[in-house]
VEXGU-655921 format. One record per residue: residue in one letter; x, y, z of N, C-alpha, C, CB in turn. Coordinates in pm, whole numbers, plus 32768, in hexadecimal, padded with zeros to 4 digits. Glycine has a CB too. Layout:
BEGIN
SITE rest n_east n_north n_up ca_east ca_north ca_up c_east c_north c_up cb_east cb_north cb_up
SITE    A      X       Y    Z       X        Y     Z      X       Y    Z       X        Y     Z
...
! end
This chain:
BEGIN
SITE rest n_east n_north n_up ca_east ca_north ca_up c_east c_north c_up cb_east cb_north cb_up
SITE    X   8267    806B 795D    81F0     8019  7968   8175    8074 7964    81F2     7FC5  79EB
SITE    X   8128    8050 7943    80AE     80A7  7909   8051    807B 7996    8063     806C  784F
SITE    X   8027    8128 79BC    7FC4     8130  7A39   7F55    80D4 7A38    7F86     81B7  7A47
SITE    X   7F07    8095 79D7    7E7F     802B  79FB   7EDC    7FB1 7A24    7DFE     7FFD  795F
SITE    X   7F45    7F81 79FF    7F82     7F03  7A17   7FC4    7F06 7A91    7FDB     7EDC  79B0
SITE    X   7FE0    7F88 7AC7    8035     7F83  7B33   7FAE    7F90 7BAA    80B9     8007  7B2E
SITE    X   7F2D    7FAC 7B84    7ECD     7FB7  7BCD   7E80    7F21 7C00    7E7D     8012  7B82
SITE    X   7E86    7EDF 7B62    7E58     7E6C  7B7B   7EAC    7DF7 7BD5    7E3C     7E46  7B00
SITE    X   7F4B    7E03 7BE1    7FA8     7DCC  7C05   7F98    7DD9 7CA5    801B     7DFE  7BC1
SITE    X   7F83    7E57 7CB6    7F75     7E82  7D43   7ED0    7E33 7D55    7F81     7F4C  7D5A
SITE    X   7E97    7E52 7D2A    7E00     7E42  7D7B   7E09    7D66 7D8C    7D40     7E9D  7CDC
SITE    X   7E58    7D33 7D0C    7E88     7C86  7D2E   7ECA    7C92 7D6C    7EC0     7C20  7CDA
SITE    X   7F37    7CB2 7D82    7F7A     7CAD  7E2E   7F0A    7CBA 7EB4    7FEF     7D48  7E44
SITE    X   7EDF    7D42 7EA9    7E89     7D62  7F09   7E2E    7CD6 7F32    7E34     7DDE  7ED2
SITE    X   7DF3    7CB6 7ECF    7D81     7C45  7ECF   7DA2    7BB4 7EFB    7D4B     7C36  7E42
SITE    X   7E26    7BA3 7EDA    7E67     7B35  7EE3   7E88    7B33 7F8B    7EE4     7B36  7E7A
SITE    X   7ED0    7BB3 7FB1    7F14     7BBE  805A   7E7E    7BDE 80AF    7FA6     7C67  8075
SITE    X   7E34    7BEE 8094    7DC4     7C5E  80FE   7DB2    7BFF 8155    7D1A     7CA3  80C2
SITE    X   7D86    7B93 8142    7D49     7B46  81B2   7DD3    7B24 820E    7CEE     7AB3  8175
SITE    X   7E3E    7B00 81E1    7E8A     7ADE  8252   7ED0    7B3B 82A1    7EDD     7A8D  822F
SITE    X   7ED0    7BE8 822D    7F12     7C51  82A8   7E94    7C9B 82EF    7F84     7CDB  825E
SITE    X   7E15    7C7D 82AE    7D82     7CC6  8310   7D8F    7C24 839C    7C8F     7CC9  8278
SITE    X   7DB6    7BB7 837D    7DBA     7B81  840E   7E2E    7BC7 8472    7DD8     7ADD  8403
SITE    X   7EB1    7BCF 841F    7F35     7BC4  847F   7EFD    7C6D 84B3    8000     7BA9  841B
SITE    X   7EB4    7CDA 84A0    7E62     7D2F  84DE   7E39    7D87 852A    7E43     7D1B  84ED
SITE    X   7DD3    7D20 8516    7D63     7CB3  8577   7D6B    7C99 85D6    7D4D     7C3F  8564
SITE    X   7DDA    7C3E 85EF    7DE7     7BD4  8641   7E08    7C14 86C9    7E50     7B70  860D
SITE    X   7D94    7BF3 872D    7D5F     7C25  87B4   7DF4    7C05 8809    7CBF     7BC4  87F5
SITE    X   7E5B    7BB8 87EE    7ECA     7BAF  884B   7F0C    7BFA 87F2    7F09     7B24  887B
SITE    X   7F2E    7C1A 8797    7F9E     7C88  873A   7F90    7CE2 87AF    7F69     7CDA  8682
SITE    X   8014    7D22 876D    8031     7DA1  87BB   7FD5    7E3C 877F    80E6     7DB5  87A9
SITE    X   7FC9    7E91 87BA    7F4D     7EF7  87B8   7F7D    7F32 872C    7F3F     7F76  8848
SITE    X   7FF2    7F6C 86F7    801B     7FA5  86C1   8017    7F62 8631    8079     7FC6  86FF
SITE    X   8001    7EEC 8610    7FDC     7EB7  85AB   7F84    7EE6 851D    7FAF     7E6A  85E3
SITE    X   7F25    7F0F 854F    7EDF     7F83  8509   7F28    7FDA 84B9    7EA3     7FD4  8561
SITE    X   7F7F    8034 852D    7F97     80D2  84DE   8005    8095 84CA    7F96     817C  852A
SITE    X   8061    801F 849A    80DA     8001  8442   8084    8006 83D9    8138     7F77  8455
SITE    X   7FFC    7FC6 83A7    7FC6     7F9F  8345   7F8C    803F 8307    7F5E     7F24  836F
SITE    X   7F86    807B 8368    7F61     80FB  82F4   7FD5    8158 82ED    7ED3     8161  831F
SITE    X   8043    8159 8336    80C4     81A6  8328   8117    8188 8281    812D     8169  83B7
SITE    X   80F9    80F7 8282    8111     80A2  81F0   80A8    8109 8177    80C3     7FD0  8205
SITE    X   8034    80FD 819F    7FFA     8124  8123   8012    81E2 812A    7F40     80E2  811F
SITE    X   801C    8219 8195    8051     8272  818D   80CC    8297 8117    8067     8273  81FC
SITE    X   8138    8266 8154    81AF     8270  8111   8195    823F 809C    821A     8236  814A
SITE    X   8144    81C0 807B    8140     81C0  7FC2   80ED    822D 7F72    80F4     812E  7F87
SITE    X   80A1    822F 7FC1    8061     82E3  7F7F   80AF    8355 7F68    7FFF     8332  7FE2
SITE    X   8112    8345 7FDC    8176     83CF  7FB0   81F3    83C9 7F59    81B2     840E  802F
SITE    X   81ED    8323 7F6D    8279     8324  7F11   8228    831A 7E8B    82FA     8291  7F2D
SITE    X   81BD    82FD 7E64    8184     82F5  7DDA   814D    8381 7DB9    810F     8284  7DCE
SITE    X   811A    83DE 7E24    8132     84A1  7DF2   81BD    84C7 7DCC    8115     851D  7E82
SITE    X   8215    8489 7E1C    8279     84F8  7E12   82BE    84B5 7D61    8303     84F7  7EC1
SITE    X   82B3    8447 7D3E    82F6     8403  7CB7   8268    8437 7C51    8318     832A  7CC6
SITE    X   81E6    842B 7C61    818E     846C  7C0D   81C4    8504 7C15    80F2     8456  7C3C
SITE    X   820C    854C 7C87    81EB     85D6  7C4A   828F    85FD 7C1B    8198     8652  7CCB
SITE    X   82F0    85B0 7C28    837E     8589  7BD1   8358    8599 7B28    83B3     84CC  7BF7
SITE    X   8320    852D 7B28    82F4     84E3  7A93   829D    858C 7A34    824E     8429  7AC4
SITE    X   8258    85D2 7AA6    8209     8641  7A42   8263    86A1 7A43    8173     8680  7A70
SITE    X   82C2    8697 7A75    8335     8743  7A5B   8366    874E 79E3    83D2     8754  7AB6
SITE    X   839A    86CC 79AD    83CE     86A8  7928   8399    86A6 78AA    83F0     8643  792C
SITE    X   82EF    86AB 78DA    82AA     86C2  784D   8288    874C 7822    822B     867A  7848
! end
């Protein structure tokens, strides 16, 4: 899949979920830790998308 489509795919997902996972949060009775699941996530997709971007350049 070609990187602008897999960008645009991600950013309609993103756009589509934001409002209902920026409430679940949010939300003043959630539990505290709610937050850093939400950036542990974007964490790990950052690293799993370095470590397959820097896979993909050994071969060329």
């Amino acid at each position: 899949m070609n990187n602008a489509r897999l960008v645009i795919l991600l950013l309609l997902i993103a756009y589509i979920f934001s409002p209902t996972l920026l409430s679940w949060i949010l939300d003043p009775e959630g539990a505290w830790y709610r937050p850093f699941i939400a950036w542990i996530l974007v964490i790990l997709l950052a690293f799993v998308m370095q470590i397959k971007r820097k896979n993909y350049h050994e071969f060329d």
